[in-house]
C-alpha positions in Angstrom: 0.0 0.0 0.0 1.6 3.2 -0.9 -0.2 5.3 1.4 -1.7 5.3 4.5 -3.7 7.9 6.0 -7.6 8.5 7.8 -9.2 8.7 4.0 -7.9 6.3 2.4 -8.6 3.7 5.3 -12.0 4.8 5.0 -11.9 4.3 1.7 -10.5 1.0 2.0 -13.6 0.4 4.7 -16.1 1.7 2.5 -15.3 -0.7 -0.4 -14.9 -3.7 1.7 -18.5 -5.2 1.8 -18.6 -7.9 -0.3 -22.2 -10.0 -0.4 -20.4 -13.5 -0.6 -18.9 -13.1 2.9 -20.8 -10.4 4.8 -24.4 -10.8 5.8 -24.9 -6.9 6.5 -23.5 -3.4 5.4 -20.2 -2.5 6.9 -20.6 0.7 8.5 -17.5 3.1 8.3 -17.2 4.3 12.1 -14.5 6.3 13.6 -13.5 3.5 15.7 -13.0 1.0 13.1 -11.0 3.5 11.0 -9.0 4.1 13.8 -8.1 0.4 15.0 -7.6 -0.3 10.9 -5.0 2.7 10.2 -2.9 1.9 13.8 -2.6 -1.3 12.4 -1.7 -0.6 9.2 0.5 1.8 10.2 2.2 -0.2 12.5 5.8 -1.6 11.7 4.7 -4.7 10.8 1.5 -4.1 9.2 -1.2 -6.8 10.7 -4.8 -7.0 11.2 -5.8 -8.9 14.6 -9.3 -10.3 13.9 -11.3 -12.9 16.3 -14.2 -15.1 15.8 -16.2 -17.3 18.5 -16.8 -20.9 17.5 -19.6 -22.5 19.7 -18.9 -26.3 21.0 -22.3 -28.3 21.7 -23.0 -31.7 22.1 -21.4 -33.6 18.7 -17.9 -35.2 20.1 -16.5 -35.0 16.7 -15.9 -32.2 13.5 -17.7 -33.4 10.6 -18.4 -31.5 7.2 -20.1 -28.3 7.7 -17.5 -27.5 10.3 -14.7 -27.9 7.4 -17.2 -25.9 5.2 -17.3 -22.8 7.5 -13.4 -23.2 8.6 -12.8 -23.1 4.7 -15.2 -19.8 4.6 -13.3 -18.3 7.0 -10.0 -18.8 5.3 -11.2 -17.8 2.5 -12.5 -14.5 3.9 -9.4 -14.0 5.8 -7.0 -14.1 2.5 -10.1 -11.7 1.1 -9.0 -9.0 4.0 -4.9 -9.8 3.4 -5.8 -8.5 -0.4 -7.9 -5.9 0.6 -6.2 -4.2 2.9 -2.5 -5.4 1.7 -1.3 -6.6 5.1 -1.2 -9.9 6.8 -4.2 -11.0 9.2 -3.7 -12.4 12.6 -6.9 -14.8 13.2 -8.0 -16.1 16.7 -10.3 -18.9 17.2 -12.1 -18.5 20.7 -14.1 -21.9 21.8 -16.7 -21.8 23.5 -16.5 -24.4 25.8 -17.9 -23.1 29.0 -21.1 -22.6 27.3 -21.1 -26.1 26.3 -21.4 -26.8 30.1 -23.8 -24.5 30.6 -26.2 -26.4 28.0 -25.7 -29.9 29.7 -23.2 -31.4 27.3 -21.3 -33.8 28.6 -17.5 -33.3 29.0 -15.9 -35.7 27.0 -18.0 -34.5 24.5 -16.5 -30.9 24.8 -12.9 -31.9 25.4 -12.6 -34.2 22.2 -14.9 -31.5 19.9 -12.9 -28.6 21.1 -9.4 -30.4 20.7 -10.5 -31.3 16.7 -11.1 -27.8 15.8 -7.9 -26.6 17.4 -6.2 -28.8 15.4 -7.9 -28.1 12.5 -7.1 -24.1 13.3 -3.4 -25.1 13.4 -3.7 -26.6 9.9 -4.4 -22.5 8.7 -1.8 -21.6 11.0 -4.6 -19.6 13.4 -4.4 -19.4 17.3 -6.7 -20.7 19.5 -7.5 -20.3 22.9 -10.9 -20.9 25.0 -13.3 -19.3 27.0 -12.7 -21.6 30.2 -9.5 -19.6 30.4 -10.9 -16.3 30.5 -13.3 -17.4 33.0 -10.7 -19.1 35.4 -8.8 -15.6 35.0 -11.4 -13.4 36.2 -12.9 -15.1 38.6 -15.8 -16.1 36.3 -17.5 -19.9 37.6 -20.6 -21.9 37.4 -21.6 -20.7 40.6 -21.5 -17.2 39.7 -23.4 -17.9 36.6 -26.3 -19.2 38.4 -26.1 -16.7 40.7 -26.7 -14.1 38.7 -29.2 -16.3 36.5 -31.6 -16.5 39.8 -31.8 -13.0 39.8 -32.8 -12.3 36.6 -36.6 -12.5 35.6 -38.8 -14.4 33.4 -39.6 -11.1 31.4 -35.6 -10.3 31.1 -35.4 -14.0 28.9 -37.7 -12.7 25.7 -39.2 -15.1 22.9 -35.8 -15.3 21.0 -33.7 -16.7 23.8 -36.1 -18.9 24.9 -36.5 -21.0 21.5 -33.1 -21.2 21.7 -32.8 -22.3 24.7 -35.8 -25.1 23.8 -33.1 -26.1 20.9 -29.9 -26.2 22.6 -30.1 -26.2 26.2 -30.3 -30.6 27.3 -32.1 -29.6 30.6 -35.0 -30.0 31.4 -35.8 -26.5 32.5 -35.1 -24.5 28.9 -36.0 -21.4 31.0 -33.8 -21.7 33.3 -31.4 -23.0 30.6 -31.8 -19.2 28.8 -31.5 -17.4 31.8 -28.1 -19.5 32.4 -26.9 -18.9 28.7 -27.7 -14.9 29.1 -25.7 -14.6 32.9 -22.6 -16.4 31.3 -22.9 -13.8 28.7 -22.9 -10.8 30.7 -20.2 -12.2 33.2 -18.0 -12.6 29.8 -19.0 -9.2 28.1 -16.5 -6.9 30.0 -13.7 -9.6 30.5 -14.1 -10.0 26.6 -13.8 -6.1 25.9 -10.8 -5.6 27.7 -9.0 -8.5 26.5 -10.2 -7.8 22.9 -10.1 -4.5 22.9 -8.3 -3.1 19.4 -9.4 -7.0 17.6 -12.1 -7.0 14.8 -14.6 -9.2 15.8 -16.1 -11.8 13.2 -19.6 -12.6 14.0 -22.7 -14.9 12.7 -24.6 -13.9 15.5 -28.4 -13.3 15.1 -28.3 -9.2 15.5 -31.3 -10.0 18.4 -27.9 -11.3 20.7 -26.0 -7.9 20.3 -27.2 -6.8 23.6 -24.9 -9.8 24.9 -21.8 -9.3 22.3 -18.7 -7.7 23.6 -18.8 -4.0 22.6 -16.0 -4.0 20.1 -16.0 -3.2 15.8 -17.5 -6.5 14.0 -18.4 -7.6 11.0 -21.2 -10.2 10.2 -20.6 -12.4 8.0 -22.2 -16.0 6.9 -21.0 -19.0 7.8 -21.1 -21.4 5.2 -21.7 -19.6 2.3 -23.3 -16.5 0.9 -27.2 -16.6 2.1 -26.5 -18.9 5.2 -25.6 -18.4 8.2 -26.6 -21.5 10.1 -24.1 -22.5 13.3 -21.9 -25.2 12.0 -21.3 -26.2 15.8 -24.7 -27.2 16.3 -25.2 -29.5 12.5 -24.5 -33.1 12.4 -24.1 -34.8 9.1 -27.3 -36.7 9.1 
């Protein structure tokens, strides 16, 4: 790139949004020009993006996890051309919510430990959310301590159904109001640690209340038009 400077990053921003890989408009904000252009300016020019991959109750990676690691290398050399640098990608599992739904552990260990492998095959870093947790003080205990006090109302329609989907107790409202506490326990933890990252998300825009307050970009997961978790498909 021959120059650098606050236009021509927005510039590069503003013709970034491709339909194949993102499932909404990029919108150019001050932040996201400003984390772009450090990093482009930097010595070693490197954009530092992250993306959360959800671990449920399969025990092993099957195809439409290859599909959507194969999307997201694809997209990745996509933003190495576009913006002319090299892109640093983190893989963050999400293991601890895996608990929080009822699945069992071997199930977690031996899912988590094929897509970390699989990660190291595109040379990305991986790390999980268990580790944040044990960092900050985060625990089961305090997630259902916080879940007890939220109420009924604070759960809405959307998180419920999902929580009838994904959550393997029996009590799917108590399962959503589980599945939100983590979230808010995580939410500042995530934003400090994150903070000056690009956050890759499939996330239904109805969870952004939950999402770490940092830039993203949504994007589809398997393919242009689909945006299905590929952590929660089995081949059959």
């Amino acid at each position: 790139m021959s120059k650098v400077d606050k236009s021509n990053v927005e510039q590069l921003i503003s013709t970034l949004y491709r339909q194949k890989y993102f499932s909404r408009k990029i919108e150019v904000t001050e932040d996201l020009v400003e984390i772009i252009l450090d990093s482009l300016m930097s010595e070693e020019p490197i954009l530092r993006v992250f993306y959360f991959w959800g671990v449920h109750k399969k025990k092993h990676v099957n195809k439409f996890d290859l599909k959507a690691l194969s999307f997201l290398e694809h997209l990745i050399g996509y933003f190495s051309e576009h913006f002319c640098c090299a892109v640093d990608m983190q893989l963050i599992l999400a293991n601890t919510h895996a608990e929080i739904n009822g699945v069992q552990h071997d199930s977690i260990k031996q899912y988590s430990a094929e897509i970390q492998e699989q990660a190291m095959t595109y040379g990305w870093h991986t790390s999980y959310v268990s580790e944040l947790w044990a960092r900050n003080g985060i625990s089961i205990k305090k997630v259902d301590e916080l879940a007890n006090r939220l109420s009924d109302e604070q759960v809405g329609d959307f998180l419920l159904a999902f929580a009838k989907k994904y959550y393997l107790g029996k009590d799917k409202l108590r399962g959503a109001k589980r599945y939100i506490a983590a979230r808010l326990l995580e939410k500042p933890v995530f934003e400090e640690k994150y903070k000056g990252l690009i956050q890759f998300t499939a996330a239904d825009p109805r969870l952004q209340f939950l999402q770490p307050d940092l830039q993203h970009f949504y994007i589809w997961t398997l393919h242009r038009g689909r945006s299905g978790m590929p952590w929660f498909m089995n081949s059959g």
